[in-house]
N, C-alpha and C positions, 0 to 999 in steps of 0.2 A: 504493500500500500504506500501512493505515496500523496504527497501534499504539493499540491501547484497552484497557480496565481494567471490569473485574467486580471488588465488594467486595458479598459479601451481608451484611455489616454498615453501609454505607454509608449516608449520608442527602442525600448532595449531588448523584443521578444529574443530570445535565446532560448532553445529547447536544452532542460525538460522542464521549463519555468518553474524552475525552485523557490524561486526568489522577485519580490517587486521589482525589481532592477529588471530584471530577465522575466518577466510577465509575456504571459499569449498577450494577441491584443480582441482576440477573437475566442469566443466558446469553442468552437468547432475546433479549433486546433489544439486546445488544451485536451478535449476531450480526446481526439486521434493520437494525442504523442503516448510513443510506447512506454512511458512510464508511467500512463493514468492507466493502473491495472485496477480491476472489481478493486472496493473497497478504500477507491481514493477521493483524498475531500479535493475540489475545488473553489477556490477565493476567487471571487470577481469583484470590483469595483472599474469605477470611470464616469464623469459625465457624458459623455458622447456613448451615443447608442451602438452597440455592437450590429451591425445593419449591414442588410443583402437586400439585391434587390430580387432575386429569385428565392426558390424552397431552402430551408434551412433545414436539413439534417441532424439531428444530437445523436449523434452513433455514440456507444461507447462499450465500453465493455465491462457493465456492473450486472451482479448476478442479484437474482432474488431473494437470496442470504445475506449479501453482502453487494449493496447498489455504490454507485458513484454518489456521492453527495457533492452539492454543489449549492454555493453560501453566497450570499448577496451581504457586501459590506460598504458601508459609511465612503463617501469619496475622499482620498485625504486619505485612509486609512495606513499605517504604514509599520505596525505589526505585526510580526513574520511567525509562526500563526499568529493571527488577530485573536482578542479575545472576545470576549460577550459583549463590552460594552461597543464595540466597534460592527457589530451585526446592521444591520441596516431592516428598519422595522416598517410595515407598508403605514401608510397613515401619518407616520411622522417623517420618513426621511423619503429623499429621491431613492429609486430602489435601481441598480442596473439594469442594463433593459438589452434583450434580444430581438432583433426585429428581421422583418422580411417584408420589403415595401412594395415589391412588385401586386398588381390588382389576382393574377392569379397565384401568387408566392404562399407556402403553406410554413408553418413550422412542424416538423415532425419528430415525435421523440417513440424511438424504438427502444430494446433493452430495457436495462432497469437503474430509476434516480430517485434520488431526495433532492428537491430546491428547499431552501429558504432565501424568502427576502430580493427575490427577483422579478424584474417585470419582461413578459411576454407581448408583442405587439404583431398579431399574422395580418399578413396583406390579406389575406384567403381564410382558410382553416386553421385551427390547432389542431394538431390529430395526433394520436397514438395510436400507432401498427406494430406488426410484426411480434404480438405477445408481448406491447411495453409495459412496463408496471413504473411508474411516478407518482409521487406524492409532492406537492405543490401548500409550502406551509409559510402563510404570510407576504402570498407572492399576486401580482398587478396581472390578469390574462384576461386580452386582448385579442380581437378579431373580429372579421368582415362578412363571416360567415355562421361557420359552425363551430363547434366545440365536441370534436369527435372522435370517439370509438370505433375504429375501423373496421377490423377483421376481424371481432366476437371472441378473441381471448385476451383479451387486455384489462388494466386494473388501474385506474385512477385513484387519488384520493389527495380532494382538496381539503387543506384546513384555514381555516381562518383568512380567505384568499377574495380578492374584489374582481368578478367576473363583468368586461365590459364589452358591451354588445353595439356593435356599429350595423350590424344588419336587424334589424327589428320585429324580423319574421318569426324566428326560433333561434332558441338561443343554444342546446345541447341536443346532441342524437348520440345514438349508439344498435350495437348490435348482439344478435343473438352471442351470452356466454359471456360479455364484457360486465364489468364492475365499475361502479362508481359510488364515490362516500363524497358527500361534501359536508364539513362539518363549519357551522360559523361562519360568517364572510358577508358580503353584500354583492347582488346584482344591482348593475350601476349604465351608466351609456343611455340609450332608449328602453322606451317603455315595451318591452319584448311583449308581442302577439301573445307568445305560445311559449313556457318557460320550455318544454322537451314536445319535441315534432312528432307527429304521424310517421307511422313508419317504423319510429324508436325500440328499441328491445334492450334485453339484459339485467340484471340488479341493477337499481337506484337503491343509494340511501341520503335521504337530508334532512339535516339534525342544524338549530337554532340559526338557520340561515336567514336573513334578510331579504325579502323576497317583496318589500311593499311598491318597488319598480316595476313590476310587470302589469302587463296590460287586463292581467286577469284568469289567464286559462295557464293551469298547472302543467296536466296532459294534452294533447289533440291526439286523440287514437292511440294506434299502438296493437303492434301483432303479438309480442312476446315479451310482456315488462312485467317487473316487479318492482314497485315501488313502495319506500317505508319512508314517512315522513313526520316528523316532531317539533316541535317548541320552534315553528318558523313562524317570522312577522309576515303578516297576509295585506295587499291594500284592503281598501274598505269593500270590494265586492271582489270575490273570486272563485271559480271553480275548478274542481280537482280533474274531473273530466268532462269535456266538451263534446265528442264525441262515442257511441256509445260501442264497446267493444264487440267485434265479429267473430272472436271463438274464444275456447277457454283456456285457462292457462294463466290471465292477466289478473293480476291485482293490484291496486293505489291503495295504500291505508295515510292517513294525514293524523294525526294523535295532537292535541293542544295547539294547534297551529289558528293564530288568531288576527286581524286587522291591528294596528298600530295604537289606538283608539282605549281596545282593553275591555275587557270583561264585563269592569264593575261601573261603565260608563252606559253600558246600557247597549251597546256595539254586538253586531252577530260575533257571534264566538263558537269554530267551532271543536268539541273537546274532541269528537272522531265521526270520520266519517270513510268508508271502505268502498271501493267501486268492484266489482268484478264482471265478467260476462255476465252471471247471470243475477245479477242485482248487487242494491247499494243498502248498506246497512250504517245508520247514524244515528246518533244521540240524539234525544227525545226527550221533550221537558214539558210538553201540554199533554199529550195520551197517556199518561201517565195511570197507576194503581196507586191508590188510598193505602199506604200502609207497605207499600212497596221499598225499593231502594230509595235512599237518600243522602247527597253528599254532604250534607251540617250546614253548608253554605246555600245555595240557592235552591234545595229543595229536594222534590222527586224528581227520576228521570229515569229513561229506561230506553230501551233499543228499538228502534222504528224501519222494519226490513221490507223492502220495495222491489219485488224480482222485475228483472228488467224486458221479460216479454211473459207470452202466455204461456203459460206452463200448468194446464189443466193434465196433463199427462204428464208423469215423473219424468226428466231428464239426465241425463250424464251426472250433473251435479246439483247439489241442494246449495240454496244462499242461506250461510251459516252466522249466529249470532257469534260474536267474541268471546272466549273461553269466563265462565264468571266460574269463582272461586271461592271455598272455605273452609272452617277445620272441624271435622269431626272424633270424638271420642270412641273411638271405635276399639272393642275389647273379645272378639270375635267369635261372640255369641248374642250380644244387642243386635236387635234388627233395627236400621233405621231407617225412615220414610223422606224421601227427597222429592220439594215440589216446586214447579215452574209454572208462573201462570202467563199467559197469553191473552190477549184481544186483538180484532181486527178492525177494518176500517170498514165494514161493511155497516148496513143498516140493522137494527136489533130487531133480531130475527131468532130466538133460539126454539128447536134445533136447528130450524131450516139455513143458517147463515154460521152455525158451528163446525168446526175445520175437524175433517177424520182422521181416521189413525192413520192414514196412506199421505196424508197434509203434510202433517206439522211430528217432529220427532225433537226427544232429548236427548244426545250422548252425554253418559257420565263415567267418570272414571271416579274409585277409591279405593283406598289403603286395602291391600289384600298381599296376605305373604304367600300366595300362589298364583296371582296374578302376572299377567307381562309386566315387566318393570314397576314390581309392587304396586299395583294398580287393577284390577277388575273393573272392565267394560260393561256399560248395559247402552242398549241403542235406543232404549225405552219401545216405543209402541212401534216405531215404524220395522223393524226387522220381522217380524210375525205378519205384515200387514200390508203389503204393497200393492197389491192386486189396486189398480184405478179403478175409482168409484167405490171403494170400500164405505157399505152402509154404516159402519161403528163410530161414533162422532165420542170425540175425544169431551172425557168428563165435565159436564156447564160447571160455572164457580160465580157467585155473587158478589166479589169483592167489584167497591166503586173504582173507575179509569175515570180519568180526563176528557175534555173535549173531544171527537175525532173517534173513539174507540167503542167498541162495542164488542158485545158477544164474549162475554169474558170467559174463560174455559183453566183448568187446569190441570196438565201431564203429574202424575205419581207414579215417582220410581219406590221400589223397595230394596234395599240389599243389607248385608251382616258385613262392614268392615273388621279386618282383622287386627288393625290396632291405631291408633290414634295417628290423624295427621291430615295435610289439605284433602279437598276433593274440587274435581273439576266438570263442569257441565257447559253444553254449549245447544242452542237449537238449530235443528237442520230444519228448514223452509222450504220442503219440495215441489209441493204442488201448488194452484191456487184454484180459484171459483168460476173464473171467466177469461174472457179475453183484453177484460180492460183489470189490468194485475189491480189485486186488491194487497192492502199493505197490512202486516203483521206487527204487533207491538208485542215485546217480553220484559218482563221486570225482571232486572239483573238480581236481586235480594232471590237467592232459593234458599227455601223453607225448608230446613230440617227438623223433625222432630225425632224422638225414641219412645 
């Protein structure tokens, strides 16, 4: 491993740039000279832009054990290594900057790196190919197009980094197999269409990023994505997906992700909300049950599941409520009684508007010292009962819901845990009533008794 220096104000390049004196004056050639073998840091500093007018390349030869690292520092720096104080931090200092100014010029980073503290400026694209894996921590990126994932094995991960968008259409794509983490940072430039394009696939994850610059739409489409999203600033209107998914496979979840504004201002907030092909499942605070869940603060609330076409006939998959959870005393001979209650959005109607065993199901999992991974499965009603059109309408129940709700019903599981500890339950949503989707409510609060 060794230790080398970029100054794009330099005049003394000498290979193997050891030293300031003898600094690259360019990335590219620091990263090419044979002694930046896997596991070497490179120092850059300079005011003047390291600038091509064609694609820039970052070859290097850092493995995924052990990447190149490459450190953006203070200009003026002239500590041979620099220490901490001499880092160059985005937000406060000029940060060095890599460029490619031609309209079709890309920057492309293959292999594998760590930046900090560098700014990225593509005439064209950013792109990672060829299996590159980069992490981008406290670093300025820049471009006219896209922010892309090429070839579906590759692995990003921005942290705390200002993504700035000169093309306003979309701002990231990627493909089947790629990764991407953006943790912290701000989208910045124009107010982006579309945060991630039609078309997009592979893991997303984004975690308290700033997000109140976009024009609004999270998603547009998407053949093959997984996206997990948390504790991001939202503008005051925005949706997660704008187009509605054409097969299965996709998921968006968004967990606390709220407009600028805040919660307690009275501002939509929303705490989760799940897209998948075959419906959206979100938090729920007016259909609510009397006696149901409640978080101390603003009340009842509970899960509001909307399948996204008709599904009078069971399909491939069920739109499933989020895992709720609790702790049972289980000594493995107590039978204990686990209950989920449900309403729908229909007109109150009962029987005739009560959802059957072939409808609506509960999976539960608990504490069993013979179970798969200490846990015993029960599918509750729907594993015995699939047959469409099943005349057995899952058990009525009189507790009062909210606005919006009716038909109150509630599933009873029974089972003998074998010793004390959580348990997990979730509702599978398989069929519905008609053709115009009627929407399911569940109170997260399930009922144990012994």
């Amino acid at each position: 491993m060794a230790v080398l220096y970029v100054d794009t104000d330099g005049v003394g390049a000498t290979s193997p740039f050891d030293t300031w004196a003898k600094a690259a004056q360019g990335i590219v050639a620091a990263l090419g000279d044979a002694a930046c073998v896997a596991g070497s840091t490179v120092y850059m500093q300079g005011a003047a832009a390291d600038t091509s007018a064609s694609t820039v390349t970052l070859t290097n030869s850092g493995a995924a054990g052990n990447p190149i690292h490459i450190v953006g520092v203070k200009n003026g720096t002239t500590n041979a290594p620099p220490v901490e104080a001499d880092k160059a931090v985005r937000g406060t200092d000029t940060l060095p900057l890599i460029q490619s100014t031609g309209t079709s010029s890309d920057i492309i980073t293959p292999a594998k790196a760590v930046v900090f503290g560098v700014g990225f400026d593509a005439g064209d694209d950013l792109i990672s190919t060829g299996g590159g894996q980069w992490k981008f921590n406290g670093c300025e990126l820049k471009w006219n197009d896209f922010l892309q994932l090429q070839d579906g094995d590759e692995v990003m991960d921005l942290v705390d980094c200002e993504l700035i968008a000169l093309d306003t259409s979309t701002l990231v794509q990627g493909r089947i197999g790629s990764n991407r983490r953006i943790i912290g940072g701000v989208q910045s430039g124009g107010a982006v269409t579309n945060f991630i394009t039609s078309g997009v696939e592979g893991h997303w994850e984004i975690r308290g990023m700033d997000l109140t610059n976009i024009a609004g739409v999270v998603v547009s489409g998407g053949t093959a994505i997984i996206l997990e999203m948390s504790n991001c600033a939202m503008p005051a209107s925005w949706t997660l997906l704008n187009t509605a998914f054409s097969q299965i496979g996709n998921r968006l979840t968004a967990i606390g992700c709220s407009d600028t504004t805040g919660k307690s201002s009275g501002a939509t907030f929303q705490d989760f909300i799940q897209e998948t092909f075959e419906g959206t499942v979100e938090l729920e605070t007016t259909a609510v049950r009397t006696g149901g869940s409640n978080d101390g603060a603003t009340g009842l609330w509970g899960w509001k599941i909307t399948p996204r076409v008709d599904k009078t006939r069971e399909s491939i998959l069920s739109v499933e409520s989020p895992w709720m959870s609790g702790f049972v005393a289980g000594d493995g001979s107590t039978t204990f009684t686990f209950k989920v209650y449900i309403a729908n959005s229909l007109a109150e109607s009962s029987p005739t508007n009560d959802y059957h065993e072939d409808d609506v199901s509960v999976e539960l999992l608990f504490p069993s010292a013979a179970g798969t991974a200490q846990h015993d499965q029960d599918q509750g009603l729907h594993s015995t009962n699939i047959i469409p059109g099943s005349t057995t309408a899952i058990a009525s129940d009189a507790s009062t819901w909210g606005s919006g709700a009716a038909n109150g019903q509630v599933i009873t599981i029974t089972g003998v845990p074998d010793f004390s500890g959580p348990f997990y339950a979730r509702v599978h949503f398989w069929k519905t009533f008609s053709s115009s989707p009627d929407t399911l409510y569940v109170d997260p609060k399930v009922e144990v008794t012994s």
